[in-house]
C-alpha positions in Angstrom: 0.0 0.0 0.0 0.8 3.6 -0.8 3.0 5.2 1.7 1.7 8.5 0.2 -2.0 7.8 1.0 -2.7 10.2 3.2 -5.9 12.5 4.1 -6.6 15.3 6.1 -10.0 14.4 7.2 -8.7 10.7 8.0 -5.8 12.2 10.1 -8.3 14.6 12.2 -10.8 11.3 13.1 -7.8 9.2 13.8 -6.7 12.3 16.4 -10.0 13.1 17.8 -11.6 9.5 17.9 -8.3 7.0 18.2 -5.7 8.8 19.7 -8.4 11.2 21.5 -9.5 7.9 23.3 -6.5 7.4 24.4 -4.7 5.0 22.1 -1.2 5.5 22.1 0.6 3.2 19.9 2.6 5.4 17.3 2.9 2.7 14.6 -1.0 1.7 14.8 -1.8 5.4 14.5 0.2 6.0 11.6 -1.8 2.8 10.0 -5.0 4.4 10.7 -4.0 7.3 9.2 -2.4 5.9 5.7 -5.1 2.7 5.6 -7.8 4.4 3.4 -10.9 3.4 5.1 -13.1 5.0 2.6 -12.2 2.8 0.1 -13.6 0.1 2.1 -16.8 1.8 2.4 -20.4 0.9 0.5 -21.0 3.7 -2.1 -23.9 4.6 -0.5 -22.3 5.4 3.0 -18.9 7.0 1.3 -19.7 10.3 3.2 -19.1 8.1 6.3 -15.8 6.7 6.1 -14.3 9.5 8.7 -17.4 9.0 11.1 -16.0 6.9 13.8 -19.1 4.8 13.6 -19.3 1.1 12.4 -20.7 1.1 8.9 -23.1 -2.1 7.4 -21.5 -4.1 4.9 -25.1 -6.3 4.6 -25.9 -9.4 6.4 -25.4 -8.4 9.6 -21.9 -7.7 8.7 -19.9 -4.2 9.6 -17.0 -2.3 9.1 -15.7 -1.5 12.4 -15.4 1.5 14.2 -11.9 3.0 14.2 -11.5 3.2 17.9 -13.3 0.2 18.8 -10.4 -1.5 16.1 -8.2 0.5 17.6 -8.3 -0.6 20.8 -8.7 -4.0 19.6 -5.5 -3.7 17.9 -3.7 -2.1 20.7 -4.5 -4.5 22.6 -3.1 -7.7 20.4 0.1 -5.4 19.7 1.1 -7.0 16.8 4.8 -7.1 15.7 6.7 -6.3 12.4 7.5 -10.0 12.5 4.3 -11.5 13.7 1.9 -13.7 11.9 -1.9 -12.6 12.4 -5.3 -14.3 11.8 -8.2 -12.1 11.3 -11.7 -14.3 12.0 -14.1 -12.1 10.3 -12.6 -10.2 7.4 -15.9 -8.5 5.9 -14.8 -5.7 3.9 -11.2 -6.3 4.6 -10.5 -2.6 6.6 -9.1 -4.2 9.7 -7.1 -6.5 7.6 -5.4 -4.0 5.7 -4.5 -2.1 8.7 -3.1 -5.2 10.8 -1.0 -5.8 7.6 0.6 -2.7 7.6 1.6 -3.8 11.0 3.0 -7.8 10.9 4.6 -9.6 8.8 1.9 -11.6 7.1 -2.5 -11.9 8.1 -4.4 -14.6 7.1 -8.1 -13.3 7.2 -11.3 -15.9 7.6 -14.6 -14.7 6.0 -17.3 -16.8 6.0 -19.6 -15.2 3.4 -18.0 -16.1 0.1 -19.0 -12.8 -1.6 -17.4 -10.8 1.2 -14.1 -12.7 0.8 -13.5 -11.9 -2.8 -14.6 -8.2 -2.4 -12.3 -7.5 0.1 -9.5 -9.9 -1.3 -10.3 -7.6 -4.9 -9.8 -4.5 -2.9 -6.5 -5.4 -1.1 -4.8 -6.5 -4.4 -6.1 -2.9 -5.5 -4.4 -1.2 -2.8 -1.4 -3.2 -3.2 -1.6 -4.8 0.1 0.3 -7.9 -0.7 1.1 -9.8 2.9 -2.9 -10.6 3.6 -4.7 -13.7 2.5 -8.7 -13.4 2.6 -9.8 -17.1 3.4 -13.3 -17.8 2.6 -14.1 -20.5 5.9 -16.0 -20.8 8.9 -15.8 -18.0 11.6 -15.1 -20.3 14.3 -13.0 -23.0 13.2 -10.4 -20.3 12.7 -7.1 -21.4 10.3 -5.8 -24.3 11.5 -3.7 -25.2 8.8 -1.7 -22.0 9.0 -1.5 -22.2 12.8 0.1 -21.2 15.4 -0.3 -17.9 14.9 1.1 -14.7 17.1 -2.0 -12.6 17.3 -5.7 -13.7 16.8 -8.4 -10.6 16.3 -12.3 -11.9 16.3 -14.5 -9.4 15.6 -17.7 -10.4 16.1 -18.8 -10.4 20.0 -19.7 -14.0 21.9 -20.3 -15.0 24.7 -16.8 -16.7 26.0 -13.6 -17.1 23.9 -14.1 -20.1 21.4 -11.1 -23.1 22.8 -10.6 -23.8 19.0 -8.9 -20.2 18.8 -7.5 -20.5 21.4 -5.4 -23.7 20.7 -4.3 -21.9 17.3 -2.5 -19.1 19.3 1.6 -19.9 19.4 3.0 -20.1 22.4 3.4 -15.9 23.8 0.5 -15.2 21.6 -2.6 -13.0 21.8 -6.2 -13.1 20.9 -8.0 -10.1 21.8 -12.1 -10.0 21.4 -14.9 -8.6 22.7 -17.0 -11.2 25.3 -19.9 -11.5 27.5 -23.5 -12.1 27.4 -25.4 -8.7 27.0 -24.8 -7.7 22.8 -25.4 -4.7 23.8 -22.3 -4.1 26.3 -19.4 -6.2 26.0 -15.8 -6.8 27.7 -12.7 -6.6 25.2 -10.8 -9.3 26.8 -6.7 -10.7 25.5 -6.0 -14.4 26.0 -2.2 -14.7 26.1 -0.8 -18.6 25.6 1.4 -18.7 28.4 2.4 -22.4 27.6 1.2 -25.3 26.0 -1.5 -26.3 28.4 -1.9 -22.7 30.1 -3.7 -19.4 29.1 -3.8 -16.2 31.0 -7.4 -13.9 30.3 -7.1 -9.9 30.8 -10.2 -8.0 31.3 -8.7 -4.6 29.2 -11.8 -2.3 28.3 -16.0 -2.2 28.2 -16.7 -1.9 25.1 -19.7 -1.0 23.3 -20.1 -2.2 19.6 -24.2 -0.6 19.3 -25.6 -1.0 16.2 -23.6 -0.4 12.5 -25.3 2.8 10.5 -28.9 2.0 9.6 -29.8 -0.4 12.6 -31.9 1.5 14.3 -33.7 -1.3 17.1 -31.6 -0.3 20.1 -29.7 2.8 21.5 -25.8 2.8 22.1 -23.2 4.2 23.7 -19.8 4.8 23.7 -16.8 3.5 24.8 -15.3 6.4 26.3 -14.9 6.0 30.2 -15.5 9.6 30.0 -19.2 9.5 29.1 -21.7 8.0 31.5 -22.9 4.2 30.1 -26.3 4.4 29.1 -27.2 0.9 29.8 -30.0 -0.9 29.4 -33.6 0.3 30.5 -36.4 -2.3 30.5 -40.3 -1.4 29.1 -41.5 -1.3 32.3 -39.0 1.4 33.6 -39.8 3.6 30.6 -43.5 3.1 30.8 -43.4 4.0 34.4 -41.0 6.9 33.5 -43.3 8.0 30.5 -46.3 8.1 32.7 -44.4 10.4 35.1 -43.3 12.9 32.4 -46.8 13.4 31.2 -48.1 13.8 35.1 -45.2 16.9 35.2 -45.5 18.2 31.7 -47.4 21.1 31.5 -50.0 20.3 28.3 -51.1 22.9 25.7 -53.3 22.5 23.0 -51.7 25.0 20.5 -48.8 27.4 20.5 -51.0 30.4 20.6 -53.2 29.8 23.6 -50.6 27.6 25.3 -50.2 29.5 29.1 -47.0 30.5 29.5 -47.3 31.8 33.0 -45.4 28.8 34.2 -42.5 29.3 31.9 -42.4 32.6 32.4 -42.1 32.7 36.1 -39.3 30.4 35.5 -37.2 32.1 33.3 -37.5 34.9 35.8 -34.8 37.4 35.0 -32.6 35.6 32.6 -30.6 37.8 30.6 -30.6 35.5 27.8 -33.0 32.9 26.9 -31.9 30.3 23.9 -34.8 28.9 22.0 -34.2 25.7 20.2 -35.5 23.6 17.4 -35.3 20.1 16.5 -35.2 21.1 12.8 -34.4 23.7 10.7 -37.9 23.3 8.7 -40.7 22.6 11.5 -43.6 24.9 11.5 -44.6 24.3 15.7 -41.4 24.8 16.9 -41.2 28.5 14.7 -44.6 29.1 16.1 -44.1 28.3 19.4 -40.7 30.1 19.9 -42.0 33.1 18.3 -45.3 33.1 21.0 -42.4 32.9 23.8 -40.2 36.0 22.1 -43.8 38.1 21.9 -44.6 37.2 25.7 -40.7 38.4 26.3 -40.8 41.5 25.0 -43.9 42.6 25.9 -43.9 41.6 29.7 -40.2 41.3 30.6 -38.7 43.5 28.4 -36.0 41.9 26.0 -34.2 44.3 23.6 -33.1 41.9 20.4 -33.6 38.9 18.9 -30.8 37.0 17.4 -31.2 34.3 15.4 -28.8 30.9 13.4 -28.5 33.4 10.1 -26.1 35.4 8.8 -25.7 38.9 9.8 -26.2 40.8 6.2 -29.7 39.1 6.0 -31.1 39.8 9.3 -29.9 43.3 8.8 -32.6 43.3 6.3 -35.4 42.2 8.9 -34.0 44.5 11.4 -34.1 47.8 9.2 -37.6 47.0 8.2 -38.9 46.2 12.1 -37.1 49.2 13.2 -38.5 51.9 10.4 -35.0 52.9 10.0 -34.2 55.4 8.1 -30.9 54.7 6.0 -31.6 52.8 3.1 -31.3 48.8 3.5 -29.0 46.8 1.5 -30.3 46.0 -2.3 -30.4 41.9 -1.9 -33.2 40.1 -0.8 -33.1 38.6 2.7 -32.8 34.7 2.8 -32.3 34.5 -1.0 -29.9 31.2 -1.0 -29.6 28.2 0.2 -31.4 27.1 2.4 -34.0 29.7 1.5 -37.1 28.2 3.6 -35.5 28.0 6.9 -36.0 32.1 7.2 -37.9 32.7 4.5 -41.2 31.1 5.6 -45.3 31.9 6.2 -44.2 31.6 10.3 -41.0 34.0 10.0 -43.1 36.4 8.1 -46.0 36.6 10.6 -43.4 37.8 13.4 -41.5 40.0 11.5 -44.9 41.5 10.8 -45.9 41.4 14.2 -42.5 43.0 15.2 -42.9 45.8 12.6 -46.3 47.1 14.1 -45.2 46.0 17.6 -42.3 48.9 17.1 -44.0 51.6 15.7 -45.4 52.4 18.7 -42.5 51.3 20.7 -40.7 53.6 23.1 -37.3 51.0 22.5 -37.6 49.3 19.0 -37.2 45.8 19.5 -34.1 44.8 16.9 -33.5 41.7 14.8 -29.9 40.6 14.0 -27.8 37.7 12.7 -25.4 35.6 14.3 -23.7 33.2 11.9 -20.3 33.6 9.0 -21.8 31.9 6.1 -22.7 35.0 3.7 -18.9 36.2 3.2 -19.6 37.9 0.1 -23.0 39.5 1.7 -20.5 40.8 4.5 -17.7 41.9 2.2 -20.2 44.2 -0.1 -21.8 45.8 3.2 -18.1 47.1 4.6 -17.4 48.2 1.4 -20.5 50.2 0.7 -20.1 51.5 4.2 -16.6 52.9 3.7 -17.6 53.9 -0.2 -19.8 56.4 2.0 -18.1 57.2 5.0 -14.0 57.0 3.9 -13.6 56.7 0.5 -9.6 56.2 0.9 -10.0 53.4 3.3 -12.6 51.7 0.8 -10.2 51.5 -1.9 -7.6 49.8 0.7 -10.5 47.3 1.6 -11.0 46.4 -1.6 -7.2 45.4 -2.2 -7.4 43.7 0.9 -10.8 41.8 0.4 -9.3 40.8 -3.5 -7.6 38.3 -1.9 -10.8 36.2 -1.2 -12.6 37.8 -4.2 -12.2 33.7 -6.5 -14.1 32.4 -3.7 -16.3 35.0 -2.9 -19.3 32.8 -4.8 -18.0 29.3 -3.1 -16.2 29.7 -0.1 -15.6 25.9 0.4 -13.4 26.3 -2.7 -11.5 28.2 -0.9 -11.0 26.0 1.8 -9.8 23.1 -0.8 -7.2 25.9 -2.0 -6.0 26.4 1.7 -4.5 23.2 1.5 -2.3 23.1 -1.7 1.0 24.6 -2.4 -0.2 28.2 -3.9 -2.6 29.5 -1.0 -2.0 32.6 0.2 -4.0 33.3 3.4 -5.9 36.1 3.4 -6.1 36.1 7.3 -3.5 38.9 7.7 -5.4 40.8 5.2 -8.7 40.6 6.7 -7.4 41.1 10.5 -5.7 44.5 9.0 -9.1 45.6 8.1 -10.8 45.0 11.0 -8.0 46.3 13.1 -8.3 49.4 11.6 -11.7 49.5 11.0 -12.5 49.3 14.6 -9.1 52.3 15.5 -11.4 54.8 13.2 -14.3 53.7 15.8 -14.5 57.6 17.4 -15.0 58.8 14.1 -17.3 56.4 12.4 -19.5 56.9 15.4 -20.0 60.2 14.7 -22.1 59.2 11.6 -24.3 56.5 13.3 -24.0 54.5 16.1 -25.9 51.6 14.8 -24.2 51.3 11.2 -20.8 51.5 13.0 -21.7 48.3 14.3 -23.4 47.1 11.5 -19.9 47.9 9.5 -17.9 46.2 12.0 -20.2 43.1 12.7 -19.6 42.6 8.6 -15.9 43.2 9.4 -15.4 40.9 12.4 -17.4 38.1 10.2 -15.4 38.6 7.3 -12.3 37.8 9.5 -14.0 34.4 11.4 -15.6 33.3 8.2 -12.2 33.1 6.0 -10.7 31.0 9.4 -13.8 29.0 9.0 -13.5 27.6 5.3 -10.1 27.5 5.7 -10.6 25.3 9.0 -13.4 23.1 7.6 -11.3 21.5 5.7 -8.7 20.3 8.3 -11.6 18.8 10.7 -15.3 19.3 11.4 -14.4 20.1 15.3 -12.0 23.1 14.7 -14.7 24.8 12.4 -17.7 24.1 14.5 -15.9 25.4 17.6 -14.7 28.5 15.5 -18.6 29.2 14.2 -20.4 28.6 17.6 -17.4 30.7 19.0 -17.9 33.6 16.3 -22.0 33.5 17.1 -21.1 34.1 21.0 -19.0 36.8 20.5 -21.4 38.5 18.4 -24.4 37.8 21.0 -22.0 39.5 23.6 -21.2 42.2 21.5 -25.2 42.6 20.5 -25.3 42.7 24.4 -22.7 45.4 25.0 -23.8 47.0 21.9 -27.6 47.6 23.3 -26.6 48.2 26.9 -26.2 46.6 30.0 -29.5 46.5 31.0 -30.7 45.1 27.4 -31.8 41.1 27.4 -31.8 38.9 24.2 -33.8 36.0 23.0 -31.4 33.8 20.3 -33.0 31.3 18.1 -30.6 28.5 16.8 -31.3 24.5 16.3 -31.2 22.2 19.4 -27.3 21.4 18.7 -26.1 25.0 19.2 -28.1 26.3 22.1 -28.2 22.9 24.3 -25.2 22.9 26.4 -22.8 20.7 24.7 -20.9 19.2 27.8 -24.4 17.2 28.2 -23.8 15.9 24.9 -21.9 13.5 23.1 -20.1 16.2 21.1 -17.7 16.8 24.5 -16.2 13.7 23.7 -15.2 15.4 20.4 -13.8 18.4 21.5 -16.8 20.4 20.2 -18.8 23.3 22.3 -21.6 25.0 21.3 -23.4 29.3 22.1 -25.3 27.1 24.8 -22.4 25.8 26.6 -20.4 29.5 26.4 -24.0 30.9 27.4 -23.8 28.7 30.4 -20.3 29.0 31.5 -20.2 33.1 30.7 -24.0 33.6 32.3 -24.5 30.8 34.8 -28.3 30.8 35.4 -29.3 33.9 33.8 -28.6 31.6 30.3 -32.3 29.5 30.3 -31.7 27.3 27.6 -35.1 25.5 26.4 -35.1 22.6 23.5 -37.7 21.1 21.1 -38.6 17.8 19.9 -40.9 15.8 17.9 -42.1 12.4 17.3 -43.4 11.8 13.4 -45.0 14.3 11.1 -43.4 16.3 7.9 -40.2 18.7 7.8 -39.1 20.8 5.2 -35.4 20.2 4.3 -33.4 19.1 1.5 -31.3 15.8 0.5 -28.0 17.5 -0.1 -26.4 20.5 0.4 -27.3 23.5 -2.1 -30.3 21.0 -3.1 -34.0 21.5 -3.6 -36.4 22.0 -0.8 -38.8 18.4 -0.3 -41.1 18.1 2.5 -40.2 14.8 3.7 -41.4 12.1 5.8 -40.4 12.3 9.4 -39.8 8.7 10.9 -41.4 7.3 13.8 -38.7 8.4 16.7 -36.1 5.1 17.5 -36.9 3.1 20.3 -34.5 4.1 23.3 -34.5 7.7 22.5 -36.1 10.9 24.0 -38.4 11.4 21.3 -39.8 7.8 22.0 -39.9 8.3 25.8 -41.7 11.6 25.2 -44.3 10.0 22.5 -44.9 6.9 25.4 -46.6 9.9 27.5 -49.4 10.0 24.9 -49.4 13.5 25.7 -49.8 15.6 22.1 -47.9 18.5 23.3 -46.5 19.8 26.4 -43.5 21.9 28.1 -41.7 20.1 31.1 -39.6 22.2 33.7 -36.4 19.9 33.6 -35.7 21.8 37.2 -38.3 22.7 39.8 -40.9 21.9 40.3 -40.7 18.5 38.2 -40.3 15.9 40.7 -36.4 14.7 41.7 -37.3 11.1 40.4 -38.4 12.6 37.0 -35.0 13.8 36.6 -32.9 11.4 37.6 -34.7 9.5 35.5 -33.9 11.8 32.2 -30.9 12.0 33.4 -30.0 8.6 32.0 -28.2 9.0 28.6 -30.3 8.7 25.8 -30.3 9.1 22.1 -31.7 12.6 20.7 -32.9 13.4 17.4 -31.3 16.5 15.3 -32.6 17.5 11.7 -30.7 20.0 10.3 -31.6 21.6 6.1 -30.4 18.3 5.4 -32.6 15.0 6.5 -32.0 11.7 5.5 -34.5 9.1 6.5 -32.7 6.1 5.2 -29.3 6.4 7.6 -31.4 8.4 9.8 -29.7 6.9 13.3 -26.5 7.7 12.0 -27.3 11.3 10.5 -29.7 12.3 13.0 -29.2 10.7 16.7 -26.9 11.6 19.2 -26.8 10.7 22.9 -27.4 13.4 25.8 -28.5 14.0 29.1 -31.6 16.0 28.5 -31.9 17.7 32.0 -27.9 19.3 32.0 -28.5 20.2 27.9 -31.8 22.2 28.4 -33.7 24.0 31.5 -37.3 23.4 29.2 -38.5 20.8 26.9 -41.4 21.6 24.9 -42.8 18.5 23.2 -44.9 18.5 19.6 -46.0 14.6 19.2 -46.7 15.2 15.6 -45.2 17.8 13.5 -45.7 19.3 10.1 -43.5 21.7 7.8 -42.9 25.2 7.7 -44.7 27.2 4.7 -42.4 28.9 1.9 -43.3 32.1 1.1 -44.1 32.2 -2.8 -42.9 34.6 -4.9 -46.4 36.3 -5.8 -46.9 36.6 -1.8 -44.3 39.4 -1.5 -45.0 41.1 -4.9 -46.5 44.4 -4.6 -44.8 45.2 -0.7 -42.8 48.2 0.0 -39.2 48.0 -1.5 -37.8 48.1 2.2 -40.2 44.8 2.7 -37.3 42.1 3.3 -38.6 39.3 2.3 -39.3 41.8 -1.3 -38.1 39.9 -4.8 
């Protein structure tokens, strides 16, 4: 095999979820890194092959999980001069990797299919000391026997003695054991002499289901994370039962009593509404009800909302009545054009438009994320065209550095890695350094389109970092986006005064606190978690979730809008816990005054479900679930059994509105 086969994306997984885990062997690492995995991988599930998630070859069969191989591998230590057999070959991923590390493997497959496919795709990748044996799992090899290391794959219940006799003397066999399938013991068998083996209990480990096998929930392997365990019907059925005694039921968003809720939240300075998806009409309606309630009885001075900063600039000029003219583009124009530009968003920004009119502190409306770079480069510029000429002419020699991306900034995040990229970064900082030096005089014109100007500044600096990151590792650019989106809420904060309280509206997975998530075990945080950590309780943090219904999202990226099919929630998870309650909608307090047993109970890690613009139903448990503990991710839960999807607005609904309208064509 190639000793130049190397990927950045492989690299990161290999650091976050192998070495991350605590694997520590420098030559098994380096084989992780140059084995290609993805060429191992089904077609179908190619956008997977630097998940660290077993994948489903068919027939019950699966590509491992890198750490679970990992420490599998680790475990056997095999040498540059030892002979391996493999039981359980499949696809051949393991293989390759243990042959990059001994001297020869002999690999045992018992589907006959299997065996050629991954003997075809070895040859391919020039791996030319492993033999794919098409035989029975558990008689092993014995005519190539003794060997120095044995790996089984698949789980049993005890060690098979027929292995075990195959194992030279000094040799290992590492597999996982035990009778629970769902939680396992990774156990070595050293051959300590001829008549004598010595069994090491090394690691829990648990395999859960491949990508697509969606009948139980699982958990990780990282001692780090609480084990989630089994629960039994009964337990959740008494559980379910309890939830729907403490939930407080509504029957629709906009008679729901909020008194409760309200009371609660109490004198947060920031409240962080969530959403299960990105296209889910209840959850808009019933986060806009709470932001109405907010503002009128307690006060709060913005909202700020998952979208880019030039767009909602658009919303926030129209709500306010400003006076300056609004940039030309439409708002919410591009992909994904439904998830703002809908019949629910439309109704509050009307509502907030009459709301201020009479007003004695307009309520504003701004944007928190980096995506629109060439939104936020044409709003400095046109600010500096007006207010300093000479500096605008700098800003655009500056800004020409990102100007061959300014259309697709991914592509220039694939330039960041080769030979010719030139960083903009010290370019960009320049600007915003200076931008923000000339603050005293830029003031002078207009408080508010100061910070508009820098806002567009500051994001032009984070989102050049961010494609450039995204293409080194999905942690690094997720931290540096959820990181950018705090520091403009706290800025908003500053910005509006210290007495001024905001209302943020993101999806579930930026405003639930991410150290009750699996994503800690990533290295990924989230606004929630900064919320928490910079706010303490005057962060209230309140998440959404639904059973079945429709959503509005797309299949890929940049692709059209469907409304799809949301599936029945996976037994095991939240959603499915929350459905058991035969309660069609309610809001439990995951504090006070929801009894102590209700929450311990919760507080048993679970999967969650997360729909983003992008759904896909057929590998739903591997795009969509993660494990949490809802009552340390969110203070509120507000359940909608079924759902259905947000309205588009249609061209010929906006046609005829005032040109500052922002939703106008």
């Amino acid at each position: 095999m190639s000793d130049t086969n190397f990927d950045p994306q492989r690299a990161e997984m290999v650091a976050q979820s192998v070495a991350g885990r605590g694997v520590r062997s420098v030559r098994l690492l380096e084989a992780l890194r140059r084995v290609p995995r993805e060429a191992f991988v089904p077609a179908a599930l190619r956008e997977f092959a630097f998940e660290d998630v077993a994948l489903p070859l068919g027939e019950g069969r699966t590509i491992p999980a890198p750490h679970v191989l990992a420490l599998m591998i680790e475990a056997a230590a095999p040498g540059p001069g030892d002979k391996v057999l493999e039981i359980a070959a499949g696809a051949g991923y393991a293989t390759a990797v243990l042959a990059r590390l001994a001297a020869s493997v002999w690999a045992v497959e018992p589907l006959e299919p299997m065996a050629h496919g991954a003997a075809a795709t070895l040859q391919r990748l020039g791996v030319g000391n492993a033999q794919v044996v098409h035989g029975e799992a558990a008689a092993g090899c014995p005519q190539q026997s003794p060997f120095d290391v044995i790996v089984v794959h698949p789980g049993a219940a005890h060690v098979p003695d027929v292995l075990a006799q195959q194992l030279a003397i000094g040799g290992r066999l590492v597999m996982p054991v035990g009778p629970d399938a769902d939680v396992l013991e990774l156990v070595r068998v050293t051959r300590v002499s001829a008549t004598q083996w010595r069994t090491e209990d090394i690691a829990d480990v648990r395999l859960g289901p491949a990508l697509g096998e969606e009948d139980r929930p699982t958990a990780h392997a990282d001692t780090t994370w609480p084990a989630a365990g089994r629960t039994t019907a009964r337990a959740d059925g008494a559980l379910a039962q309890a939830i729907a005694a403490a939930g407080e039921r509504f029957a629709t968003p906009n008679i729901a009593d909020l008194e409760p809720l309200l009371a609660r939240i109490g004198d947060a300075r920031v409240v962080l509404l969530g959403e299960a998806s990105h296209g889910t009409s209840e959850f808009y309606r019933m986060r806009e009800r709470i932001t109405r309630e907010l503002i009128e009885r307690k006060g709060f001075r913005f909202i700020a909302i998952e979208a880019d900063w030039p767009d909602a600039a658009r919303i926030n000029h129209y709500v306010r009545h400003a006076s300056h003219r609004p940039a030309e583009w439409t708002a919410f124009a591009r992909f994904p054009v439904w998830m703002w530009r809908n019949q629910e968003v439309r109704g509050f920004v009307d509502w907030l438009h009459r709301y201020n009119a009479s007003a004695a502190a307009p309520v504003a409306f701004h944007g928190l994320d980096l995506y629109s770079l060439h939104h936020s480069i044409r709003s400095v510029l046109g600010y500096l065209d007006e207010i300093d000429p000479a500096t605008a002419k700098v800003a655009r020699q500056r800004y020409g550095c990102l100007t061959p991306w300014q259309a697709d900034p991914q592509v220039y995040g694939r330039a960041a890695l080769t030979d010719q990229y030139r960083s903009c970064e010290r370019q960009v900082v320049t600007m915003l350094t200076e931008l923000l030096g000339k603050r005293p005089l830029y003031a002078e014109h207009d408080g508010e389109r100061f910070l508009d100007a820098v806002q567009n500044a500051r994001l032009v600096t984070n989102a050049e970092r961010y494609y450039r990151t995204m293409y080194y590792g999905s942690r690094s650019s997720w931290n540096l986006r959820d990181t950018h989106m705090f520091d403009t809420l706290k800025n908003l904060l500053a910005f509006h005064g210290p007495q001024s309280r905001a209302v943020v509206w993101a999806h579930n997975s930026h405003i639930g606190d991410s150290a009750a998530t699996e994503m800690s075990l990533r290295g990924e945080f989230n606004i929630g978690h900064l919320c928490r950590r910079e706010f303490g309780n005057a962060a209230y943090l309140i998440g959404f979730g639904t059973h079945s219904g429709t959503v509005a999202a797309a299949t890929d990226w940049d692709g059209a809008m469907e409304i799809k099919p949301v599936r029945p929630s996976l037994a095991g998870s939240y959603e499915r816990l929350c459905h058991e309650t035969q309660v069609a909608r309610f809001i439990l307090p995951l504090r006070a005054p929801t009894p102590a047993a209700v929450i311990e109970g919760l507080s048993r890690p679970r999967l969650e479900r997360a729909i983003g613009v992008i759904y896909r139903p057929e590998t739903e448990r591997q795009s969509h679930y993660f494990e949490a503990m809802l009552p340390r991710q969110f203070d509120e839960y507000i359940w909608f059994d079924e759902t259905r999807a947000v309205t588009p607005l249609k061209t010929e609904e906006v046609e005829g509105m005032p040109d500052t309208y922002p939703f106008g064509v």
